[in-house]
N, C-alpha and C positions, 0 to 999 in steps of 0.2 A: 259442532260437537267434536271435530276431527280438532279443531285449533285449541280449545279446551283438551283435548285430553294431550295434544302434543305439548303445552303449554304447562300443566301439572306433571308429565313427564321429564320436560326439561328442567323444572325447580326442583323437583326428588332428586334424577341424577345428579343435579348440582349440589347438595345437602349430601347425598353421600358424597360423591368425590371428595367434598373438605373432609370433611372425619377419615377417608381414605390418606389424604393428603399430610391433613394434622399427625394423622398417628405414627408417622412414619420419621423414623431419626435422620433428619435432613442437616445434621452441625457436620456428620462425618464428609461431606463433599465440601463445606465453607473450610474445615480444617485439613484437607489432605495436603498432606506432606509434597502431592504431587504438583498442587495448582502454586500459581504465583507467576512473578517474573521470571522471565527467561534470563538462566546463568547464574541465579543467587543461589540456588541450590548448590551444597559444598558436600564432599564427602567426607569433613572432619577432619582433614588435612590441609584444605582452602582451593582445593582444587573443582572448578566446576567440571561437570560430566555433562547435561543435557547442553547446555550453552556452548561449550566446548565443540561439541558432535556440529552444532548448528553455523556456530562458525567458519570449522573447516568444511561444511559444505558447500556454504556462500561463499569464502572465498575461492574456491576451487570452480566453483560456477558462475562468478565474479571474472575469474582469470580466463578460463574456457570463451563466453558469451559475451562480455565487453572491451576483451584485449582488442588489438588493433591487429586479427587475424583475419586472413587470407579468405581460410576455408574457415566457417560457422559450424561447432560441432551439431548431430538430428538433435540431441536434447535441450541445443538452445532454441526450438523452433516452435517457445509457447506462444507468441508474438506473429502477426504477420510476417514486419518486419521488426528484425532483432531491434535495431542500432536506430534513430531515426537522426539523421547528420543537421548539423548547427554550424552556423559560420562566427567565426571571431574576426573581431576586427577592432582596430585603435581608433576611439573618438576620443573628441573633446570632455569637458569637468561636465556630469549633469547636472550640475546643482545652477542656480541664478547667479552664485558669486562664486565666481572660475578659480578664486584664490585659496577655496577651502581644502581642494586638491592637491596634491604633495606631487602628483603624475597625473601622466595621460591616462584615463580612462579604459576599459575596455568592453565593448560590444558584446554580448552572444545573443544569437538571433536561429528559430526554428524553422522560421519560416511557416507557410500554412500548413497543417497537418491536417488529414483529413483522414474522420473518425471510421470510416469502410474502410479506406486504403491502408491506413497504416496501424489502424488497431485493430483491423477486423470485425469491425460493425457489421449489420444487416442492416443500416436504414434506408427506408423509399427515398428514394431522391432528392424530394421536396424536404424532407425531414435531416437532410443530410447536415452536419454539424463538420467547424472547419475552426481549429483552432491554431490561433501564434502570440509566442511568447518571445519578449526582448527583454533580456537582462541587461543593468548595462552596471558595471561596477567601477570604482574609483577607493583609490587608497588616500584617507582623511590625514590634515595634517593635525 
């Protein structure tokens, strides 16, 4: 009796909620002036305002957080660690025919990163996840 009447319950409230739903002018949130991409918004002049604002943020916490500073300012301290360091180094062509390469190659490598230490994970131990990445790049002739 109880599953029947929670069950005729939940089909009523479902039947109204659409008619709630339907009746309601939902174009003015598809066309607001406010949504879109970020920066095409112009003030009529061709200048953007919101894109603007978001830029000089980034860069300015671009410059703060990734410069090659000393001292890490506290608002760069979303991250365990900021920075997680990479080594470069000069190889060889990667490709099978060495001659497609105009130069020597170059290296970057992260090394293991581990998802507790450096990103600040909670995983059990056993669950612990350990990631590395090698780019290796060459300029094509």
């Amino acid at each position: 009796m109880v599953a029947l009447i929670f069950a005729i319950g939940s089909v009523t409230a479902s039947i109204f909620l659409f008619y709630a739903v339907a009746g309601l002018n939902l174009e003015v949130l598809v066309l607001s002036p406010l949504c879109g991409l970020v920066g095409l918004k112009t003030d009529g002049v061709g200048t953007t305002y919101y894109g603007g604002k978001i830029a000089d943020i980034s860069e300015r916490y671009a410059d703060d957080c990734y410069g090659d500073n000393a001292i890490i300012p506290s608002r760069c301290n979303v991250f365990v660690k900021p920075r997680i360091p990479f080594t470069v180094e000069n190889t060889t062509c990667p490709f099978s025919a060495p001659n497609i390469c105009s130069s020597a190659a170059v290296a970057m490598d992260i090394g293991l990163v581990d998802f507790n230490d450096d990103f600040g994970l909670n995983l059990v131990n056993n669950e612990r996840v350990k990631y590395r990445q090698r780019i290796t790049c060459a300029v094509l002739d």
